[in-house]
C-alpha positions in Angstrom: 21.7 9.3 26.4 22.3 5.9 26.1 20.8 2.8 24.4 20.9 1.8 20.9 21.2 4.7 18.8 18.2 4.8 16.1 17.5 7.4 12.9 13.7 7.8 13.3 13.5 8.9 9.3 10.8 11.0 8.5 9.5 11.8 4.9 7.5 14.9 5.0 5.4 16.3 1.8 2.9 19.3 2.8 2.9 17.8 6.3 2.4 21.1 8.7 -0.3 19.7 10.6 1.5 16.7 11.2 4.5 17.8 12.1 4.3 18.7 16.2 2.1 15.7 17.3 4.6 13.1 15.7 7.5 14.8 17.7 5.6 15.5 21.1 5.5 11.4 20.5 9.0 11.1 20.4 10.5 11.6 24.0 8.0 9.1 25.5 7.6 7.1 22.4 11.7 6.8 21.6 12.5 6.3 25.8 15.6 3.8 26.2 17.2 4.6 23.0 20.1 6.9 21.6 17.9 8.5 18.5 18.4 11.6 16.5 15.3 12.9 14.3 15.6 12.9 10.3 13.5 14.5 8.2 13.6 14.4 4.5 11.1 16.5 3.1 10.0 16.8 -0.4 9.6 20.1 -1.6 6.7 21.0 0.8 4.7 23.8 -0.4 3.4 24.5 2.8 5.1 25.7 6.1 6.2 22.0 7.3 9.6 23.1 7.7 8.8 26.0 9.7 7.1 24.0 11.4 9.8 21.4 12.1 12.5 24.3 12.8 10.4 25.3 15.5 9.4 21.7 17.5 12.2 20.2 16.9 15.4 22.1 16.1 17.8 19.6 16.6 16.4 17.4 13.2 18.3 16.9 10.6 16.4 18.3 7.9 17.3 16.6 4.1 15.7 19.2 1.7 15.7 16.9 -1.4 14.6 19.8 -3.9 11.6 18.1 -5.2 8.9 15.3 -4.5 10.6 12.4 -4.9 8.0 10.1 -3.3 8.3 7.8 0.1 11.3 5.8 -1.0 13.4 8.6 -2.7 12.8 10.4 0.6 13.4 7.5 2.9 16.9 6.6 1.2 17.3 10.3 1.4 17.0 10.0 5.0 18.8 7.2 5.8 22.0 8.3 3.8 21.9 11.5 5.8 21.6 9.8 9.5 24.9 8.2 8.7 26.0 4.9 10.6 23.6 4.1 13.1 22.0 1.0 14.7 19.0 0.7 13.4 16.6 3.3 11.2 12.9 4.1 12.2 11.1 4.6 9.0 8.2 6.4 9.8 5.6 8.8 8.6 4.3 11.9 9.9 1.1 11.0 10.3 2.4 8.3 12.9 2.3 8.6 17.1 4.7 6.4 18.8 3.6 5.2 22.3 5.7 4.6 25.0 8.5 2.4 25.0 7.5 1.4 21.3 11.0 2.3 19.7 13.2 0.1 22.6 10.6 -2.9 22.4 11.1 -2.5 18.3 14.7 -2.7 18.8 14.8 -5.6 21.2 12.5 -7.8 18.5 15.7 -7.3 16.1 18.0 -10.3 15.8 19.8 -12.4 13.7 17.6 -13.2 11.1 15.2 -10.6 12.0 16.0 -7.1 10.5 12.6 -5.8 10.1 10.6 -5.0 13.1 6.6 -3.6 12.8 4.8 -2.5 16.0 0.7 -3.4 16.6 -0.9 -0.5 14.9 -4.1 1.3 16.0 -6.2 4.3 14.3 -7.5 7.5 15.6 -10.2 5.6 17.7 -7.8 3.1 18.9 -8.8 0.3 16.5 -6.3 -1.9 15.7 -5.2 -1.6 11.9 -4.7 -4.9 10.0 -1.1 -4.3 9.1 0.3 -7.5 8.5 0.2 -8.8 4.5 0.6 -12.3 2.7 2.7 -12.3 -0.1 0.7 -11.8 -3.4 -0.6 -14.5 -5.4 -2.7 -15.2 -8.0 -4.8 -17.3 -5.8 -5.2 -14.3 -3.3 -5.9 -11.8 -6.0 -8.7 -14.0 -7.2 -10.1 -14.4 -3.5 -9.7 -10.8 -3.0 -11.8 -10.0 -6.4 -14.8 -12.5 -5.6 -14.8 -12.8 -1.7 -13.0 -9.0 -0.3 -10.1 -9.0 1.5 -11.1 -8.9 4.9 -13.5 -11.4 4.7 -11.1 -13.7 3.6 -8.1 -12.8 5.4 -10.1 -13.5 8.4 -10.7 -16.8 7.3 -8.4 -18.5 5.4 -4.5 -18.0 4.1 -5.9 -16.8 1.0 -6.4 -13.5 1.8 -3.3 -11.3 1.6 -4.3 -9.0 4.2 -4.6 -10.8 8.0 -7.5 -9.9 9.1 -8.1 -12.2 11.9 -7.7 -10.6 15.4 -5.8 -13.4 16.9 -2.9 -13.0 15.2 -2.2 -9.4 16.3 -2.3 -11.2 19.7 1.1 -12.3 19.5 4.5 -11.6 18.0 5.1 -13.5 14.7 6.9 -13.4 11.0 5.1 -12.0 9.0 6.0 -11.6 4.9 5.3 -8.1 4.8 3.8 -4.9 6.8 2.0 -1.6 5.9 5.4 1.0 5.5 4.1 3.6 8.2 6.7 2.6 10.8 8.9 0.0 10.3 12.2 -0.4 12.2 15.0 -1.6 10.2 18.4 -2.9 11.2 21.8 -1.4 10.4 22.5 -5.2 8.6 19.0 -5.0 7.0 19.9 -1.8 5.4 23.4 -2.9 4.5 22.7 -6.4 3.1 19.0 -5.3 1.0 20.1 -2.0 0.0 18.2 0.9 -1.0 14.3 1.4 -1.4 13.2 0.9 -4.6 12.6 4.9 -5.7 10.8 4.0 -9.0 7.3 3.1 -7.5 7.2 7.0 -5.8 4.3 5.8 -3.8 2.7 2.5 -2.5 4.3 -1.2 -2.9 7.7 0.2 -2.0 8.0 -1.1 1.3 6.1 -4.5 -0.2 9.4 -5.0 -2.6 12.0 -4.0 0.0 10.6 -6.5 2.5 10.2 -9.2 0.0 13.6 -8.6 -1.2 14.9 -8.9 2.5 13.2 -12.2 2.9 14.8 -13.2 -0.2 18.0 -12.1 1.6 17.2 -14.6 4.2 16.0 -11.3 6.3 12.5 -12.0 8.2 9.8 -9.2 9.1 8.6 -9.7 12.7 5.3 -8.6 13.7 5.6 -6.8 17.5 2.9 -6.3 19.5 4.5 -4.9 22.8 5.3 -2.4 20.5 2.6 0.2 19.9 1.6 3.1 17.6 -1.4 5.3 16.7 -1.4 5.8 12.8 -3.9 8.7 11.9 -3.9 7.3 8.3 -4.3 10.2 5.4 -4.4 6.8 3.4 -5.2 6.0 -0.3 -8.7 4.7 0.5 -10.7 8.0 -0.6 -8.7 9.5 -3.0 -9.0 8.1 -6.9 -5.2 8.7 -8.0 -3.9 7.5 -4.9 -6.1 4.8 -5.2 -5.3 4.4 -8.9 -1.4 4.3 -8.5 -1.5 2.1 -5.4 -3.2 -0.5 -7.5 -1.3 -0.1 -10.9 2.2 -0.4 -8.3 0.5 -4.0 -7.2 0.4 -4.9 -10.6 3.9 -4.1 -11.3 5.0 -5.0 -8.6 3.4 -8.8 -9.4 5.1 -8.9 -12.7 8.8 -8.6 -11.3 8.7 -10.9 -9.6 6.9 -13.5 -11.9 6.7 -14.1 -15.7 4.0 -12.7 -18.3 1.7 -15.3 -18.2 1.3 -15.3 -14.7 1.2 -11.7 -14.6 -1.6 -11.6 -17.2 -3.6 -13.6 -14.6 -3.0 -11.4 -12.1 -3.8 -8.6 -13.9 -6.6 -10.5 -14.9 -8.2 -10.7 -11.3 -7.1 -7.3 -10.4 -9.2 -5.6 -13.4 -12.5 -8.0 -12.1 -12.0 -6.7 -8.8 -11.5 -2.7 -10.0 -14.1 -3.3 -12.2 -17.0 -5.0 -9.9 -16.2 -2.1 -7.5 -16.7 0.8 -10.0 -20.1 -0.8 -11.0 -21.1 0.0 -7.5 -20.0 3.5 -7.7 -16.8 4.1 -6.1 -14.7 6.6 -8.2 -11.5 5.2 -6.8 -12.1 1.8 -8.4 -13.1 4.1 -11.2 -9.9 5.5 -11.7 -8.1 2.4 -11.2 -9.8 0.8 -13.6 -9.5 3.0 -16.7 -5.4 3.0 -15.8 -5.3 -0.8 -15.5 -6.8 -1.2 -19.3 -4.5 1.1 -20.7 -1.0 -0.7 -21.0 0.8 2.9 -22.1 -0.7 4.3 -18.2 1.3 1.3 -16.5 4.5 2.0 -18.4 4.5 5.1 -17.4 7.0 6.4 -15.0 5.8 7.1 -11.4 5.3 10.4 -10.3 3.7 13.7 -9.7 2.6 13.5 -13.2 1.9 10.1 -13.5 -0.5 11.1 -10.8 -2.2 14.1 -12.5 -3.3 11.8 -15.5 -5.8 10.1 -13.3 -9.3 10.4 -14.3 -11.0 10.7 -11.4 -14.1 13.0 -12.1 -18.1 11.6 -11.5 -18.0 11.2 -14.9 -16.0 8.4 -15.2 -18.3 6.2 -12.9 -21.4 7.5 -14.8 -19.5 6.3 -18.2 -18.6 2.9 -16.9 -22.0 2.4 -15.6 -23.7 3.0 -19.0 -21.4 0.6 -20.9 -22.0 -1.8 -18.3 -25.6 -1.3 -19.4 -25.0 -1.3 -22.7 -23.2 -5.0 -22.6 -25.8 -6.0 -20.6 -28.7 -5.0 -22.6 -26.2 -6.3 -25.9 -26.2 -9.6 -24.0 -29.8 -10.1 -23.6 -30.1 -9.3 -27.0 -28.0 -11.9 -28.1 -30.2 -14.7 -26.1 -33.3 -13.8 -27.3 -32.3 -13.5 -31.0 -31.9 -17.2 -31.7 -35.2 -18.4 -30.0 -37.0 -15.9 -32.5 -34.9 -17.1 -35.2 -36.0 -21.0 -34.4 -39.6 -20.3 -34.6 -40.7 -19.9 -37.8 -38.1 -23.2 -38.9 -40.8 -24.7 -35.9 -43.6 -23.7 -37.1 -42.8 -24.4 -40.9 -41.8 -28.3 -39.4 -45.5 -28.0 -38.0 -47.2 -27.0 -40.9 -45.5 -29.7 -43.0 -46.3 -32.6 -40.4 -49.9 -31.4 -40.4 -49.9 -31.1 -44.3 
């Protein structure tokens, strides 16, 4: 085989079902390159590496002996696929179309050592995968507008929303981490992933700290790939850690103060959504007020101390009752207490 030779680096965790649709993707998906198939998994509980043994055994399977989340798994992967060209970090959840990893690699170039292909969802929707860098401006907007109305509009918005700009190939600051091809230089000059968020703003802080390397991430649309997106939309301690990660995230690379205003925005934008019900928002919420939950160390158990029962929305939608009703009672009490002083002015005058 020849063509540039690529590690497509998969991180697997309970991924079974996964598993043979991402490599029937590969033969088509990979054409015109020299790759060899990664997978770090771990810990599955399920059969995923039965699984892999039996669709693809020529991997390289990593078992890492427990979950160590995206990044411990990806650095796992990448240390195992030895020199190469370039690395596809991808997840299992991922289907490359044809021709996507060659047109990835072609985007590489001095200057460029990230490249990110269009993505599209299970109905063939395209996926707004291209981020601003986070600000305190775009929190704000994000907390009293929503993301994607504003990112459709205006620079504010730290998601890109707006349709034309998946239309061509362009820099971008950062990219959704479900497939992301990353040069040998890349890998060598930015070093590892940063394995102490376990999940979500991972790939946020490696590709800032590549553009801080003078390394640029580059949007490719030639380049395609259906993600079927478990995602951290619907589930309250996914949800939870992804936003407690932003948050953290924010404050290393800025000082307390501004941090504090950050924070700020992201609890009025956790909170305005858990007064409408959603228990992901919820769960976020109660770990955002409690400074002890965002020390914490990331992990499987950081993950199992999320509150994410009904309960919790029911709670915060009574004391959001409460300070309401607290408020009101607050407003009315001095007009009551001005009235007799009135009425005794009134009296006297008429005396």
């Amino acid at each position: 085989m020849s063509g540039p030779r690529i590690a497509v680096c998969v991180v697997t965790y309970d991924s079974a079902e996964l598993v043979d649709g991402f490599v029937a993707s590969l033969e088509a998906g990979a054409a015109g390159t020299d790759w060899t198939l990664v997978v770090a998994d771990n810990a599955s509980g399920d059969n995923t590496l039965d699984r892999v043994a039996a669709c693809a055994p020529f991997a390289r399977v990593v078992e890492t002996g427990g979950n160590l989340g995206y990044a411990g798994g990806v650095n796992a992967a990448i240390r195992a696929a030895g020199d190469q060209d370039a690395y596809l970090v991808v997840n299992a959840d991922v289907r490359l179309e044809p021709g996507c990893l060659a047109t990835l690699y072609a985007a590489l170039r001095p200057g460029v050592g990230i490249a990110v292909p269009r993505l599209l969802d299970a109905k063939g929707d395209i996926i707004w995968s291209m981020r601003r860098e986070p600000t305190i401006a775009r929190a704000w907007a994000d907390a009293l507008v929503g993301s994607e109305r504003i990112g459709a509009r205006s620079r504010l918005g730290e998601v890109v929303t707006d349709p034309r700009r998946y239309e061509s190939a362009r820099a971008t600051d950062w990219a959704e981490g479900s497939t992301q091809l990353l040069s040998a230089e890349c890998v060598r000059v930015v070093g590892a992933w940063d394995e102490s968020y376990f999940l979500y703003s991972e790939e946020t802080e490696f590709e800032l700290r590549a553009r801080d390397c003078g390394i640029a991430t580059w949007f490719e649309p030639r380049a395609v790939a259906t993600h079927l997106e478990g995602g951290s939309a619907g589930s309250p301690r996914a949800w939870s850690l992804l936003v407690a990660n932003r948050v953290r995230l924010y404050g290393s690379r800025h000082g307390p103060i501004a941090t504090a205003v950050f924070w700020t925005a992201t609890v009025v934008r956790e909170a305005s959504r858990a007064l409408l019900g959603r228990r992901t928002s919820a769960a976020a919420l109660r770990d955002l007020v409690r400074p002890a939950r965002l020390r914490e160390a990331r992990g499987p158990a950081w993950l199992a101390g999320v509150d994410d029962s009904e309960a919790l929305v029911v709670r915060i939608g009574r004391g959001a009752m409460h300070a309401r009703d607290a408020l009101g009672r607050s407003i009315r009490r001095p007009d009551r207490e001005r009235r007799p002083a009135q009425a005794r002015q009134q009296e006297e005058h008429a005396g």
